[in-house]
FISE-215869 format. One line per 4 residues: for each residue x, y, z of C-alpha. Coordinates in Angstrom, 1 decimal, padded with zeros to 4 digits, always signed. Last residue first. Layout:
! residues N
X Y Z | ...
***
This chain:
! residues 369
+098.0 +086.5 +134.9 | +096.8 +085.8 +131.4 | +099.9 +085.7 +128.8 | +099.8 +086.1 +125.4
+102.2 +084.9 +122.8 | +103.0 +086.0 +119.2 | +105.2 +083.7 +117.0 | +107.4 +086.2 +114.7
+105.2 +086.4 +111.8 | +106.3 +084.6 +108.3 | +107.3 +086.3 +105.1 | +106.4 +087.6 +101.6
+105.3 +084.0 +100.3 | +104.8 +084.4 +096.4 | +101.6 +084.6 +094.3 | +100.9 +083.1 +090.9
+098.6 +084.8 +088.2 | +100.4 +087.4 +087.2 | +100.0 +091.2 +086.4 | +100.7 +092.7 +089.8
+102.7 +089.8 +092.3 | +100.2 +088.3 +095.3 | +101.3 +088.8 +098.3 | +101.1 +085.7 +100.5
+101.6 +086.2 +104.4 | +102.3 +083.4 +107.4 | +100.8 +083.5 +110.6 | +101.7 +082.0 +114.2
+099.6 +082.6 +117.6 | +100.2 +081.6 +121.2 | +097.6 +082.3 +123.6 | +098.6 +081.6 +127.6
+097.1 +080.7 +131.0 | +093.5 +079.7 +129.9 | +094.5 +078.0 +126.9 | +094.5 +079.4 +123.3
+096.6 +077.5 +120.5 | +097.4 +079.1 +117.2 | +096.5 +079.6 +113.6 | +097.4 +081.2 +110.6
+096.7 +082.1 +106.7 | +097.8 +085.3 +105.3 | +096.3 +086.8 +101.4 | +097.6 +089.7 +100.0
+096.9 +093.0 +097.4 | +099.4 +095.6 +096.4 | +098.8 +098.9 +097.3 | +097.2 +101.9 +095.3
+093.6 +100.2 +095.0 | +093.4 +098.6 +098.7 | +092.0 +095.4 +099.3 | +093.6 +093.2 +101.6
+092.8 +089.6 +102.5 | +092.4 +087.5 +105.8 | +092.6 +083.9 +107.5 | +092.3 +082.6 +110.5
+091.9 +078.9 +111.8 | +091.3 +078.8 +115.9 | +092.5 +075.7 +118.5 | +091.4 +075.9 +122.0
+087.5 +075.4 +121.1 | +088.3 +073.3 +119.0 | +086.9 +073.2 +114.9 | +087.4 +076.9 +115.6
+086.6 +079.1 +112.7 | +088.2 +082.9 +112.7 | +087.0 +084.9 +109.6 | +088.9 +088.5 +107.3
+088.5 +091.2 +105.1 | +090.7 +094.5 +105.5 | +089.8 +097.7 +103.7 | +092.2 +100.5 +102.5
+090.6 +104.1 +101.5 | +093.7 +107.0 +101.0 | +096.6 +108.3 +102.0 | +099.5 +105.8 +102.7
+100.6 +104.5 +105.6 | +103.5 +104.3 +108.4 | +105.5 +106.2 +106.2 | +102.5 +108.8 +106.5
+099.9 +110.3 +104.5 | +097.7 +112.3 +107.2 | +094.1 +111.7 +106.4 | +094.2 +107.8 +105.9
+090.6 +105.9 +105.3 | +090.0 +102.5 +106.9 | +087.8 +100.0 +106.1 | +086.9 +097.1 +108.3
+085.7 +093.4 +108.2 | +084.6 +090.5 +110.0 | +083.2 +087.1 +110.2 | +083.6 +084.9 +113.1
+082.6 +081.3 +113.4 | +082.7 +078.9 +116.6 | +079.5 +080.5 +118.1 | +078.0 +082.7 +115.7
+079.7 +086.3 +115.7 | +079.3 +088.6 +113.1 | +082.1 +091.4 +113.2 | +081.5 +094.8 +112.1
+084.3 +097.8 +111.2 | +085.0 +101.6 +110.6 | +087.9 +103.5 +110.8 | +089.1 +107.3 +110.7
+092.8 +107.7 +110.1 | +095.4 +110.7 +111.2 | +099.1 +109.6 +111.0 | +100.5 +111.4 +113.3
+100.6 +115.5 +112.5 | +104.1 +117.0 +112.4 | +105.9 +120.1 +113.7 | +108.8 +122.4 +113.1
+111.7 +123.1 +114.8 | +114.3 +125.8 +113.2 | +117.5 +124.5 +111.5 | +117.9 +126.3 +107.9
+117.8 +125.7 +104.8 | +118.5 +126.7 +101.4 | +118.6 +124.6 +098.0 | +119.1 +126.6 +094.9
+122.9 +126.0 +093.7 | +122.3 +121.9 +093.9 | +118.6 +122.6 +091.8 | +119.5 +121.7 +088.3
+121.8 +119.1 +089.5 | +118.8 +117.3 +090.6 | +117.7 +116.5 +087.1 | +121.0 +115.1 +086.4
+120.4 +112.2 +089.0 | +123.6 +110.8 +090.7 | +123.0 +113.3 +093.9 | +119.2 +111.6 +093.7
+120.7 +108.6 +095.2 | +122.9 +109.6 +097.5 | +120.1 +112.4 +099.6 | +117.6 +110.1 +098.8
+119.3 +107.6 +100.8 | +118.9 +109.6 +104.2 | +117.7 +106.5 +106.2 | +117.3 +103.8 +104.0
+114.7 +103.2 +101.7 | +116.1 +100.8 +098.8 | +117.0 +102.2 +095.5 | +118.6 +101.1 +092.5
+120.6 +102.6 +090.2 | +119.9 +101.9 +086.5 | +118.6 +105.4 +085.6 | +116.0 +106.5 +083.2
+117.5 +108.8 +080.2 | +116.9 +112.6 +081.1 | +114.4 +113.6 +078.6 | +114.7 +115.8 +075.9
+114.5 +119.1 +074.1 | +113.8 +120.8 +077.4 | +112.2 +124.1 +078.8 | +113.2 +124.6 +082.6
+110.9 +124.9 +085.4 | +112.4 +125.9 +089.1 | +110.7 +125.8 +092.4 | +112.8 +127.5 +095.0
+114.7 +125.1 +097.3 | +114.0 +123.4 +100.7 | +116.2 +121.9 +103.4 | +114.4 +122.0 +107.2
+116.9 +120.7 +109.7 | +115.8 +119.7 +113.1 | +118.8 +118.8 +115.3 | +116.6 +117.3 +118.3
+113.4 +119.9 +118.7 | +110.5 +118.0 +116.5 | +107.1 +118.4 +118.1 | +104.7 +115.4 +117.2
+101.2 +116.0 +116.4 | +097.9 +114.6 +117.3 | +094.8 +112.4 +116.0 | +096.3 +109.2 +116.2
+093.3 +106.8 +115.2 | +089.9 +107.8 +115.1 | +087.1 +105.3 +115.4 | +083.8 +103.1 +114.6
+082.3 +099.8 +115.3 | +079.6 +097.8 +114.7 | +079.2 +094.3 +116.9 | +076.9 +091.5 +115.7
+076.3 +088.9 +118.5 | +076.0 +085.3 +119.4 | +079.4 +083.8 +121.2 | +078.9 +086.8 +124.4
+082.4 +087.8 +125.4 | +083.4 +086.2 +128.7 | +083.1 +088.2 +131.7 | +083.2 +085.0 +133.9
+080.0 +083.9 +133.3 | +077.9 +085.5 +130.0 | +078.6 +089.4 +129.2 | +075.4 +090.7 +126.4
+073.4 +088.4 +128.4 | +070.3 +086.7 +127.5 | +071.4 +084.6 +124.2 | +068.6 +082.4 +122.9
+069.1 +084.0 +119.7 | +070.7 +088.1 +119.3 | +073.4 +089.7 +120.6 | +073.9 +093.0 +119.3
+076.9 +095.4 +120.2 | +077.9 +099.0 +119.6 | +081.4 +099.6 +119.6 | +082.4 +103.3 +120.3
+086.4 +104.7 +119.5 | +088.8 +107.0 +120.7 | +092.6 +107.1 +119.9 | +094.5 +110.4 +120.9
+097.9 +111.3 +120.5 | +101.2 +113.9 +122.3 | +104.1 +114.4 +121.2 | +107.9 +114.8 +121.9
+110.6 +115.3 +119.5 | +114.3 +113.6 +119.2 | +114.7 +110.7 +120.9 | +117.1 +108.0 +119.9
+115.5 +105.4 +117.9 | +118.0 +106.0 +115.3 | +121.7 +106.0 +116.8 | +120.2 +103.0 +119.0
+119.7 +101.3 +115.7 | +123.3 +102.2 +114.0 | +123.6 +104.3 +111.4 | +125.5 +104.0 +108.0
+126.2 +106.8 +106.0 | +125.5 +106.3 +102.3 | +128.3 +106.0 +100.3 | +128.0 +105.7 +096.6
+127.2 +109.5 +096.8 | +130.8 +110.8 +098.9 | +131.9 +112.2 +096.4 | +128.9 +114.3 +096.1
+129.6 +116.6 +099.2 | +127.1 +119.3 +099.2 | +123.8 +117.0 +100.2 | +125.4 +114.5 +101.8
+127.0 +116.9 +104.5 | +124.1 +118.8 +104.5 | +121.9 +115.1 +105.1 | +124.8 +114.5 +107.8
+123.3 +115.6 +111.2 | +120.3 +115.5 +110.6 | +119.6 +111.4 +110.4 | +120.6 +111.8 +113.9
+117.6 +113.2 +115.2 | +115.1 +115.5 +113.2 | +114.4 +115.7 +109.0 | +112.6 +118.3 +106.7
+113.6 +118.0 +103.1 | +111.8 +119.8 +099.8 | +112.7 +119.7 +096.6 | +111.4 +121.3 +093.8
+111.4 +120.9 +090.2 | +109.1 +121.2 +086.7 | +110.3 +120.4 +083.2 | +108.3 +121.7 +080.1
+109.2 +119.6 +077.5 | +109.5 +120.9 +073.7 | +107.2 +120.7 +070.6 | +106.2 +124.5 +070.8
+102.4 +124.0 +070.4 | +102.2 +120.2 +072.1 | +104.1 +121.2 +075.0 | +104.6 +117.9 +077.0
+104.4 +117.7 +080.8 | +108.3 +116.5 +082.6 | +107.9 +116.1 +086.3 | +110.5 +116.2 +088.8
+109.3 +116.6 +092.3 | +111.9 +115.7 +095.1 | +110.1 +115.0 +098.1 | +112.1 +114.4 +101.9
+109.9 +113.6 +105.1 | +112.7 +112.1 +107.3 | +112.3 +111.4 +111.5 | +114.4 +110.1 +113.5
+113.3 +109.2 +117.1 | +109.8 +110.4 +118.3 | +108.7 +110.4 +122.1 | +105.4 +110.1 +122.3
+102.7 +110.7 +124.9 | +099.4 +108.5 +124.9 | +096.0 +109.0 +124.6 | +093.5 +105.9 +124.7
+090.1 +106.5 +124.3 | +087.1 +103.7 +124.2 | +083.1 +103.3 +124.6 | +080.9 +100.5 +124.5
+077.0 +100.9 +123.7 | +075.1 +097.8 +124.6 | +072.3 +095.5 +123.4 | +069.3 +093.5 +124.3
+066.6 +095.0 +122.7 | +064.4 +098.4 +122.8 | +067.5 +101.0 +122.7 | +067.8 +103.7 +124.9
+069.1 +102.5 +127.7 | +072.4 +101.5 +126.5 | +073.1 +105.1 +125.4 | +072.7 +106.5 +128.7
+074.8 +103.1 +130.2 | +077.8 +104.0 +128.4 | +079.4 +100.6 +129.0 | +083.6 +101.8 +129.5
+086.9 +101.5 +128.1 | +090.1 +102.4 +129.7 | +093.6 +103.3 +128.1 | +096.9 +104.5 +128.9
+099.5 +105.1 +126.2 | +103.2 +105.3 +125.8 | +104.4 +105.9 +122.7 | +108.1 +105.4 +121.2
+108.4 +106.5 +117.5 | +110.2 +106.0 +114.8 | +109.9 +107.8 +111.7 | +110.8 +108.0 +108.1
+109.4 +109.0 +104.6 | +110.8 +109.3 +101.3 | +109.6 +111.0 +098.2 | +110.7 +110.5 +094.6
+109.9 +112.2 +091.1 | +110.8 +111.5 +087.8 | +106.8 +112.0 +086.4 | +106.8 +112.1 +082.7
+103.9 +113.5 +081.4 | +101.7 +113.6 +078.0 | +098.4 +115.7 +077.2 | +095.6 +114.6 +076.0
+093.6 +114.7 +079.5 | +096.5 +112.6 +081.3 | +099.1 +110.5 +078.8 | +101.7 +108.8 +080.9
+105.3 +108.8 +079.3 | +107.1 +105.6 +078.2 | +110.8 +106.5 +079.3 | +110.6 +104.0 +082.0
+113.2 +103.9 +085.0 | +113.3 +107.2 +086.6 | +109.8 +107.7 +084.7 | +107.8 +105.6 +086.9
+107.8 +107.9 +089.7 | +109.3 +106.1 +092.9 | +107.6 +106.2 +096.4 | +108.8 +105.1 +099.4
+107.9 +104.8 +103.0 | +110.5 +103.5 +106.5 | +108.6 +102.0 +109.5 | +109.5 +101.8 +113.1
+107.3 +101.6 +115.9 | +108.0 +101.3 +119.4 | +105.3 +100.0 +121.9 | +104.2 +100.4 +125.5
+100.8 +099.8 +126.9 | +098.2 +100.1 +129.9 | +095.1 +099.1 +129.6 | +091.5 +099.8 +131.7
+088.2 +098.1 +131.6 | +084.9 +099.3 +132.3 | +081.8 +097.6 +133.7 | +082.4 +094.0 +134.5
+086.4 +094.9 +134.6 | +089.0 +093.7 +132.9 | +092.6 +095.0 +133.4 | +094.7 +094.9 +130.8
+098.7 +095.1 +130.4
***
């Protein structure tokens, strides 16, 4: 919900987000090792990430009229915060490290593990269970949604931002009638997403064992299982790997809370704005890796052209250099009582030349009361 001022506007929101993070070392299904400076590796390892999380945020924006005043031309400094209160559901940060790194003088593998598992909410309750019983491997436990969005931890969060905006030609307002956004301007902006930390008191469960390196003749043959990301899944899978078994006797744990950080990012952006064209584009750079997303620099390039005024033509692209790359396409219809917006995604595949539709939005629609 928004309420727009001519000054300073306010918002009030409620979302849930789900999202579930793997990744897979290349060895578990490639025996070609990796050579890093002359030496080889073989990296077995696997790390999963989970969370949900319900937040509920307030926000307001507002012209900072000391910063307005400053500069010579027609312009104006805008700025944001949101914070919000969380209520986190299941959570899973699990890594097992298994990396083999060749001894060139004795000929053998040295092979290094640890494992480390911290997990709240319902997904507790059986990662012991899965960890000590491996008959039951083949069978992970099933939960059900409301099992998993269940709260377990509360939080609090920050977002803040500034926009700084230019309008340029024979524009003389930086708001025209009706608070509508001026259709001649550049606009720069910059901020911090989630900066806070979740507290985890609903059956935490901290799982952890003492790192272990063993000398090897060989390495463990890749595996054929396959893996998918569901809750408490790296519990089954890795009970089939015989690199794990090395550590079954050496895991402890115990069931004190712990924290977590959100996932810390710092963005920057610009839009061009010339009537019925919009250019923009942003890059983003992760501080807290996440399931929600990875470490590191991602940027997003994108336009909006209206050949109607009611009736815009998007499109956008990805470039990150640890993430696969994608194209969407969409469009919509925008009337003063209601927006309704449709998109559909193309990834395109690593080491080919075609591209494949990933999937199609859910139709979004806006309502103006």
């Amino acid at each position: 919900l928004k309420w727009i001022r001519p000054e300073r506007s306010y918002a009030f929101s409620f979302r849930t987000r789900m999202a579930s993070r793997y990744e897979i070392g290349k060895g578990l299904y490639s025996s070609i090792p990796n050579e890093r400076n002359e030496q080889f590796i073989i990296d077995q390892s696997l790390r999963q990430q989970y969370d949900v999380m319900h937040e509920l945020s307030f926000g307001f924006a507002e012209s900072f009229t000391f910063l307005n005043g400053l500069a010579p031309r027609l312009s104006e400094f805008i700025i944001g915060a949101s914070p919000k209160i969380i209520l986190s559901g299941s959570h899973i940060d699990a890594l097992f490290s298994n990396r083999y790194e060749s001894d060139n003088e004795n000929g053998v593998w040295k092979q290094n593990l640890s494992f480390r598992h911290t997990s709240s909410g319902v997904v507790s309750r059986f990662a012991e269970e899965l960890l000590m019983n491996t008959s039951i491997q083949q069978q992970p436990y099933s939960y059900t949604f409301q099992d998993l969005i269940k709260p377990s931890g509360i939080g609090a969060g920050l977002d803040i931002g500034i926009t700084y905006i230019i309008t340029f030609g024979e524009e003389i307002s930086v708001l025209r009638n009706q608070n509508e956004p001026s259709e001649k301007s550049l606009r720069l902006s910059f901020s911090v997403t989630d900066l806070g930390a979740v507290y985890h008191y609903g059956d935490p469960l901290v799982l952890e064992s003492i790192p272990v390196q063993v000398d090897s003749s060989s390495i463990t043959p890749p595996t054929d299982r396959y893996f998918q990301g569901s809750p408490n899944e790296h519990i089954t899978f890795l009970n089939g790997l015989e690199g794990f078994g090395y550590l079954s006797d050496k895991i402890s744990g115990h069931k004190s809370t712990f924290d977590t950080l959100l996932p810390l990012s710092i963005n920057s952006g610009g839009l061009l704005h010339y009537r019925r064209l919009k250019l923009m584009g942003d890059i983003s750079y992760s501080i807290v890796q996440s399931s929600f997303r990875p470490s590191g620099f991602t940027s997003y390039l994108g336009f909006e052209f209206r050949p109607l005024r009611f009736l815009p033509i998007r499109g956008g692209t990805r470039i990150a250099p640890h993430l696969q790359g994608f194209y969407s396409l969409g469009t919509g219809i925008e009337t003063n009582r209601f927006d309704m917006s449709a998109a559909v995604l193309l990834k395109t595949k690593n080491n080919s030349p075609t591209s494949e539709i990933l999937g199609a939005s859910v139709v979004g629609i806006r309502f103006y009361l």
